[in-house]
N, C-alpha and C positions, 0 to 999 in steps of 0.2 A: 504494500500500500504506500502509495509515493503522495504527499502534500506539500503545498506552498504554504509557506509561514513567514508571518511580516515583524518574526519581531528577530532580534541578536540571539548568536549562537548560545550564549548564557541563559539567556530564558524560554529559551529553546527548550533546552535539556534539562531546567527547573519546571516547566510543564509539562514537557511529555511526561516526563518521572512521574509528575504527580500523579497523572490520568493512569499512566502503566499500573502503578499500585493502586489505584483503585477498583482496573481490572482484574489485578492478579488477587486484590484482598476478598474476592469473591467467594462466598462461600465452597463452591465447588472447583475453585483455583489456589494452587498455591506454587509461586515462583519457587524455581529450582538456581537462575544463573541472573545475572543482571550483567548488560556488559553496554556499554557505550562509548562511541568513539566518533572522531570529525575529520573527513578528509575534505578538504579544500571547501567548498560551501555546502557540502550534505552533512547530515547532521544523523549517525544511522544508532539503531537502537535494539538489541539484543535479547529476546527474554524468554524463556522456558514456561510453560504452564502445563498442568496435567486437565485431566477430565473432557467433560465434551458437551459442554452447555453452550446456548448463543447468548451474547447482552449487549447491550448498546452503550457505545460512549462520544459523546457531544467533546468536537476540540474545538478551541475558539478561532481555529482555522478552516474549519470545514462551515458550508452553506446546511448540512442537515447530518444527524447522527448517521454514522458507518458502523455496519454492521463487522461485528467483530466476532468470528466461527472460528472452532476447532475441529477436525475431524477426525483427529486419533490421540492415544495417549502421548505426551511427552512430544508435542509439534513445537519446532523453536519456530516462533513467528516473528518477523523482518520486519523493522515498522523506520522508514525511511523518511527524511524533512527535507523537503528540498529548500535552503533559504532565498529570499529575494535579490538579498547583496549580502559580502559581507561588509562586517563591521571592524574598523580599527580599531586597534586597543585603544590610540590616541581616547578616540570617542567614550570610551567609558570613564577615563580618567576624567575627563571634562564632566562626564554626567555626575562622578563621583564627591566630583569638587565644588559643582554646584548645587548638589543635592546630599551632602553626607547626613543628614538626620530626616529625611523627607523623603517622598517618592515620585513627586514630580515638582514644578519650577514654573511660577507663575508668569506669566506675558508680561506685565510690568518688571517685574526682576529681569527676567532675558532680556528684553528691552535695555533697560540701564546699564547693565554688568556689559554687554554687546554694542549698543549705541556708537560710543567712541574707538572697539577695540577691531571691525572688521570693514573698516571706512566707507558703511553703505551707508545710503540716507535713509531715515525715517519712513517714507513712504515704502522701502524696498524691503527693509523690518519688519514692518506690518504686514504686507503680503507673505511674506515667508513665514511669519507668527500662526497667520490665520490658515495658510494653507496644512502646518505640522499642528496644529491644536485641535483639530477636526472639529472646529465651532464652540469648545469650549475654554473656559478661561485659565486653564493649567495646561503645563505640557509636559507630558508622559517622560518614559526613559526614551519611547521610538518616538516620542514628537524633538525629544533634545535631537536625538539622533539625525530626524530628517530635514530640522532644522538647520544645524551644522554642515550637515551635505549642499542644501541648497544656497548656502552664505557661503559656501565654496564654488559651485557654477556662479553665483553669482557677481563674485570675486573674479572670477575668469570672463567676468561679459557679456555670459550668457543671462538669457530672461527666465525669470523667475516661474518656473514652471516645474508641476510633479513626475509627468512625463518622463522630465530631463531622467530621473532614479532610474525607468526602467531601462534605462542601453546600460546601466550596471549590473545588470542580472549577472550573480555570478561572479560580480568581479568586487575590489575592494571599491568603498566609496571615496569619492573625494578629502581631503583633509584642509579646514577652511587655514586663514592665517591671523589668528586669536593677540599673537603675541608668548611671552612665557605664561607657563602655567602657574607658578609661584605668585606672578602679579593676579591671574585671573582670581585665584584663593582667594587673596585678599581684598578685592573688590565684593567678591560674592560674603567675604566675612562682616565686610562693614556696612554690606549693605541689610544683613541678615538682624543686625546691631540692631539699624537704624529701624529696619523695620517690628524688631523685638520690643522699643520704647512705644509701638502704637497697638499694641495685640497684648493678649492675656495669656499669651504662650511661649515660653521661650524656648527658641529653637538655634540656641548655641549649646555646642558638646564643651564638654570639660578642654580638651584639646584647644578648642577654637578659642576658649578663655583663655588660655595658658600662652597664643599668640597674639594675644593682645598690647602684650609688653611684658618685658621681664627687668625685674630692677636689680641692680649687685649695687649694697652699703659695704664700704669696706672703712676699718679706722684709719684716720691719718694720723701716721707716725707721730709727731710732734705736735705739743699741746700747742693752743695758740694762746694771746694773752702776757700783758706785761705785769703784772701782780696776782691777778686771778688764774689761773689758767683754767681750762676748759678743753673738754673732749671734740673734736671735729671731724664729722663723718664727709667721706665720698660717698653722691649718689651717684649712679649711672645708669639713663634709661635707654631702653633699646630703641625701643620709639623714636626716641626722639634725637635717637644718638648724640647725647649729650652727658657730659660730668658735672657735676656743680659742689662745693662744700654747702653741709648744713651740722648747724649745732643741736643738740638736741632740743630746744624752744623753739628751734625754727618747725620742727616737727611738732611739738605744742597747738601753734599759730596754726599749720595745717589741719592738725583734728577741730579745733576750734571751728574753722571756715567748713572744716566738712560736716561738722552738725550743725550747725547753723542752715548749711545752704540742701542737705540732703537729710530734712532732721525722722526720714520717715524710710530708710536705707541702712543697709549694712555698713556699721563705721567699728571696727575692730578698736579696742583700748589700746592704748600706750602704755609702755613699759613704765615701771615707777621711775623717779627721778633721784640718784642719792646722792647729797651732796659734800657727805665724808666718806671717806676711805673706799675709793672708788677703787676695786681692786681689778686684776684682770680678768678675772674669773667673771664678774659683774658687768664688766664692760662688754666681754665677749657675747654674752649672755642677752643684754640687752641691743648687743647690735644686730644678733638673728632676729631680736623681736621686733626691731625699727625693719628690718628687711620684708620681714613673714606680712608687719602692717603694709606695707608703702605694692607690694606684690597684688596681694585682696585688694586693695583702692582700686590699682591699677590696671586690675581684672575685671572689674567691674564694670558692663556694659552699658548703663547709664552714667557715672561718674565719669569712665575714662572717654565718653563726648561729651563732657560737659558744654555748653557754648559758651557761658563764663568762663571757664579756662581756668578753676581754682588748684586741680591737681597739676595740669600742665604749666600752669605759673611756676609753682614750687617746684618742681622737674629741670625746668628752663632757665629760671631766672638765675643770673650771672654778679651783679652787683651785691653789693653788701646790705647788714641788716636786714636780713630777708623777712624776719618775723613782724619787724614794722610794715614792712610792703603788704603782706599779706594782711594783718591788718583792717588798713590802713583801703585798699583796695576791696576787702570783701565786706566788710563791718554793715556795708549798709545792703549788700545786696540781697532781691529774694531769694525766699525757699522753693524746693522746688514746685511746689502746690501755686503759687502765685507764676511761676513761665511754664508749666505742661498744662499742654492743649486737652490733656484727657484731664483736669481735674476736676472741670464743669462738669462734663457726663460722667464721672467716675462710678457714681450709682447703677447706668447701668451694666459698666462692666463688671459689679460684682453679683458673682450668682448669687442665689434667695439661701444657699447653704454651708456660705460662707464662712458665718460665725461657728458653726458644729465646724467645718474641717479646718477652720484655722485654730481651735481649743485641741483636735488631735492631733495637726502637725506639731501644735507646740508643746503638749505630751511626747510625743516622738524624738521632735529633736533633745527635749530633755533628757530622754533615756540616753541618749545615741551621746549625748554629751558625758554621760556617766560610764559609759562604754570605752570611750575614748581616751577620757584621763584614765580609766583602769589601764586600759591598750599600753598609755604611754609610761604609765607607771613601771608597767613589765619591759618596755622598751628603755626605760632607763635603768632597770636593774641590770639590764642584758648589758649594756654596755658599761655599765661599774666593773660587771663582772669581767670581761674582758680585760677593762684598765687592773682590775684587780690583780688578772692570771701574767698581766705583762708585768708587772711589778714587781708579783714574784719569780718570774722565771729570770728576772732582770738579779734581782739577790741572789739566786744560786748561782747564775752566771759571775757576782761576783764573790762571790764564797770561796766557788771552787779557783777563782784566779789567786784569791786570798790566803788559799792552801797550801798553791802549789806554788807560791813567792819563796819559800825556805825551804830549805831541801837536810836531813839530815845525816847522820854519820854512819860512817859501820860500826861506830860505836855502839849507836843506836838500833843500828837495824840487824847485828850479826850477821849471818850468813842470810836472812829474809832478803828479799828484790821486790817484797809485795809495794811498798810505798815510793820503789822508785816507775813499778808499772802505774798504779796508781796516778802519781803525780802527771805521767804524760799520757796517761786515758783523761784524767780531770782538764787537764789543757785545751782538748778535743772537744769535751764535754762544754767547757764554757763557752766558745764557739757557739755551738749547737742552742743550747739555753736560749742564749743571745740572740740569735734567729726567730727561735718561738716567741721568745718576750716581741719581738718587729712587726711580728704577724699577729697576735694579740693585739699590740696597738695599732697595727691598719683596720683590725677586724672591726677594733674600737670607734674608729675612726666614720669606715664606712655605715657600720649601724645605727653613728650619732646625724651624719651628712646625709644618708639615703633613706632611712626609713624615720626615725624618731625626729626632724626635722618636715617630714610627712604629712606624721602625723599631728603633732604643732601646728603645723599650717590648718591642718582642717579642722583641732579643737577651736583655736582662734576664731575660723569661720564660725561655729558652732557659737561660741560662746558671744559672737560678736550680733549674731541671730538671736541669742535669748534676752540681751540687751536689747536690742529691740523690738521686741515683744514688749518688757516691759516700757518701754518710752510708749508702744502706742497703749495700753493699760495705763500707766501714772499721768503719760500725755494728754491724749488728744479725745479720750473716754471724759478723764475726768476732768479737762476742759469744757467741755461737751455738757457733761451732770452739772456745772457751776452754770455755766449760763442759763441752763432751763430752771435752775432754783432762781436766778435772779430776776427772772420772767415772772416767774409766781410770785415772789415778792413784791416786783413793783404792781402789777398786777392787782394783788392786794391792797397795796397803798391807794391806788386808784379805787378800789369799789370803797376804800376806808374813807376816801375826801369825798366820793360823789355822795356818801354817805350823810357826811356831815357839814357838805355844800359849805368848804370855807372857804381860801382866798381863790379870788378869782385870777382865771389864768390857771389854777395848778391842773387843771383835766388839760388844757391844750398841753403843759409841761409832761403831764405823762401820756398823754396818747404820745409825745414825737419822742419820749424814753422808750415803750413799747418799740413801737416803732424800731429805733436801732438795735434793741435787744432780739428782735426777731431776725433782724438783717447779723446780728452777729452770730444768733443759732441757728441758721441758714448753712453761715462761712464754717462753723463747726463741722456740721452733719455733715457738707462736702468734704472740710479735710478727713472726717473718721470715712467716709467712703473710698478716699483716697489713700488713705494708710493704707485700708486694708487691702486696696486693690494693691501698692506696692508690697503690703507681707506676704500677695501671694503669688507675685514675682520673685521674691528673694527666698519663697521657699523653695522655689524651681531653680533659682540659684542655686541654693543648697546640694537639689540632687544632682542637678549636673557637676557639680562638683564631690560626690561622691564616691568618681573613680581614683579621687586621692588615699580611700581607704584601699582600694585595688592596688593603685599605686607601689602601693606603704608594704604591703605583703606580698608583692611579686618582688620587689626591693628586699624585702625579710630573704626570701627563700633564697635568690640568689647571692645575697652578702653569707647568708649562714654557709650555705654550701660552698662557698667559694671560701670563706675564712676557717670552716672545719677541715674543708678537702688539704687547705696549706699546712695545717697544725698537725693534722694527721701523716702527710708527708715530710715534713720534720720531726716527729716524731717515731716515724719507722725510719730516720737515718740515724734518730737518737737510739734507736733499737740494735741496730746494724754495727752502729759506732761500740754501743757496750760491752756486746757479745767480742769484739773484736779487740778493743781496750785495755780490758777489765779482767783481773784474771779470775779463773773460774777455780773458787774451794772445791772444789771433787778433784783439782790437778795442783793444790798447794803442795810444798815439801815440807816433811815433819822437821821440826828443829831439831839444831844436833843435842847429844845428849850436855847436862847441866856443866859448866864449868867447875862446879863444888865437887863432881865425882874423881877428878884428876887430883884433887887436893887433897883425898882419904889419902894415908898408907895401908901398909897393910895391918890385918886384923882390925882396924878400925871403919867400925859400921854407922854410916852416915844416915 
């Protein structure tokens, strides 16, 4: 049975499969062999059944169900696809890139992402949009596909026509001229951003945050300061590929602009600030914390486009006094409830079951927060334990050098050679030691830099979410309860004067109190619709960033395996080394007999 199929050899073979085993899962079938394979544009498919019933099976390529017979036991039946063209790899990778969490690409994105990158005009877009969309307003994997082909004729001069596909029967299709595909990524990522700040779905993977920017603090050497002195960090964003000095205030200044201007968003804590005996153990410490923050800001799809520019300031900015600037510059601007276009209608993007599933996310993430510092707890024992074993492998390393510094006499040793084999198996041995203690602290090393720096990163996240929760809870709720008591109160007061009809003027005084009091529990209700329409952005935040728990344990498994596999082979050279070293008591020689027995004469019994 030979059929034409319109879609790539990949889904090809992902639906025949599907349809074969629903043939073969028939009750009176059961596959014996599965075998498939692609020679040039046929697509052929292998498969064994037993028994001898007829059943029907509907392909999305055939005009009416075929009839599918067996007429003897154990018939291998040939089930043959002939494709229309094929497809370059190129083309998937492009589908891949513009679609990695989706399954098709809507006309306005192809549009934008495409516009400037295949030097066609607008009107030649549109035809080619509407001819791959077949009348609707997304385009499949085969509408990217047919898309791309035809911005390739169309690229060569030719008219925009579907026709043009069929003289490819068979053959490979065109490949249009896009530019790199690195640039294309990143256009479809920010535009994916852009359009994630107007939708109640966020459709960025953990990856696609993680190329958003990445920032390396490193200390600068040398304090600055001519009586004071003070610590001073390098940042350096990728972004924006830029270095700047900041002191820790200047980081201060920033969380300050960023609650202020994002007060209803993930803003992770600052490390504490200490201002005696700043050790270096504390410093180090707090400069993965300034890192782990400035990372999350950074990642964050609404912040890092802000169109005020509060993180890119701090990023950027070159001159001095930075925490004045900032300031100084952001003090007065709004939040973001006063410039997003969604926070008039924020109502109705939030569903009517809102308040039930944001009380269980934020049960959830509590748990998951309690999970986490356990996680990290055992992630920091693991690596004590490590520094522990290099510590000590380091003291016997030098024990055994401390041993064998002296060397003593035949006086000492008579006719024994044990302490002089000894001394130079122990030489060998400290060596070895030495080795293990190197690999303990890499092991140490990699499980505090790979995995327990991970995990950091994602309690942070976590805990920087349970923080606000409570901001919209202490916030914007009971913002919200204060005004509508003060509603009732004046309210009160008013039915209390109309009551007792005193001065006049005071009913027009509170009808225009009224009045503003409704106008500000209005502005309320919106921003608690809007909180919560951002808490249930930043919980989708959350999960997409959940493969840092993946992360953290794919990073466990090979730090451990790679840090045991080293210890372990130093330690069978430590094995190899002893046996060979070290003499073995089953081959010691007995001492000669006592020196006191030469000293008897005779008859005298010692």
């Amino acid at each position: 049975m030979a059929y034409e199929y319109d879609y790539d050899y990949e889904s090809s073979v992902n639906l025949i499969i599907y349809h074969l085993n629903l043939f073969t899962s028939h009750n009176n079938y059961k596959r014996h062999c599965f075998i498939v394979f692609h020679y040039t544009t046929t697509l052929v498919i292998i498969t064994t059944v037993c028994k001898n019933p007829q059943i029907l099976c509907t392909y999305p390529c055939l005009n009416e169900p075929q009839s599918l017979t067996q007429s003897r036991l154990c018939e291998v039946h040939f089930v043959i696809v002939q494709l229309k063209w094929s497809v370059p790899a190129f083309y998937r990778e492009v589908y891949e890139t513009l679609c990695p969490t989706q399954d098709h690409l809507t006309k306005e994105s192809f549009m934008k992402i495409f516009v400037g990158k295949v030097g066609l005009d607008t009107v030649t877009l549109t035809q080619i949009l509407e001819l791959s969309s077949n009348g609707h307003g997304h385009l499949t994997r085969t509408g990217v596909y047919k898309a791309l082909a035809l911005c390739a004729l169309a690229q060569q001069g030719k008219s925009v026509n579907e026709k043009l596909l069929e003289s490819f029967s068979g053959k490979e299709l065109p490949t249009p001229n896009i530019g790199e595909l690195c640039d294309l990524k990143q256009e479809s990522a920010k535009l994916r951003i852009q359009n994630n700040n107007t939708t109640t779905m966020l459709s960025l993977s953990y990856l696609e945050l993680s190329e958003i920017d990445s920032i390396k603090v490193d200390l600068v050497p040398e304090k600055k300061g001519v009586i004071l002195k003070h610590v001073e960090y390098s940042v350096t964003s990728q972004r924006y590929k830029m270095t700047v000095g900041r002191r820790y205030n200047d980081f201060i200044a920033l969380h300050e602009a960023l609650v202020h201007r994002y007060p209803y968003r993930i803003i992770p804590s600052l490390p504490p600030k200490k201002f005696a005996a700043n050790s270096t153990e504390f410093l180090e410490s707090r400069r993965k914390s300034l890192r782990r923050f400035l990372n999350i800001i950074a990642r964050h799809p609404v912040i890092a486009e802000d169109r005020l520019g509060v993180l890119k300031y701090f990023l950027t900015f070159n001159g001095s006094d930075c925490q004045s600037k900032l300031r100084d510059n952001f003090r007065s601007a709004p939040d973001e409830f006063m410039t997003n276009e969604l926070a008039l209608k924020a109502k109705e993007l939030v569903p009517m079951d809102t308040q039930v599933q944001y009380a269980s996310s934020r049960s959830f993430i509590s748990t998951l927060v309690q999970s986490v510092s356990r996680l990290k707890e055992v992630m920091d024992r693991l690596v004590r334990r490590s520094l522990e074993l290099s510590v000590d492998m380091k003291k016997i390393a030098v024990e055994l050098d401390a041993m064998t510094a002296n060397s003593s006499t035949a006086w000492a040793t008579g006719s024994s050679t044990n302490w002089q084999t000894l001394q130079k198996g122990f030489k060998h041995m400290s060596v070895e030691y030495s080795a293990i203690s190197e690999k303990a602290t890499r092991k140490a090393a990699n499980e505090e830099l790979r995995v327990l720096e991970e995990l950091e990163a994602f309690l942070a996240l976590l805990l920087a979410y349970r923080d606000l929760c409570d901001r919209h809870q202490k916030g914007v709720l009971s913002d919200h309860q204060r005004a509508l008591h003060k509603m009732g109160s004046i309210k009160k007061k008013q039915m209390q004067a109309a009551v007792r009809s005193s001065e006049v003027g005071n009913g027009e005084q509170f009808e225009s109190r009224i009045l503003a009091q409704e106008s500000a529990i209005t502005n309320m209700e919106n921003r608690s619709y809007f909180s919560l329409y951002c808490i249930q952005m930043e919980t989708q935040l959350i999960h997409s960033n959940m493969m840092m728990l993946s992360t953290a344990f794919k990073q466990m498994a090979g730090v451990e395996a790679e840090g045991y596999a080293e210890l372990s082979h130093c330690w069978q050279n430590m094995l190899h080394l002893v046996e060979r070293v070290l003499p073995d008591q089953n081959k010691a020689v007995s001492p000669p007999t006592s020196p006191s027995h030469s000293m008897a004469g005779p008859g005298i019994t010692m």
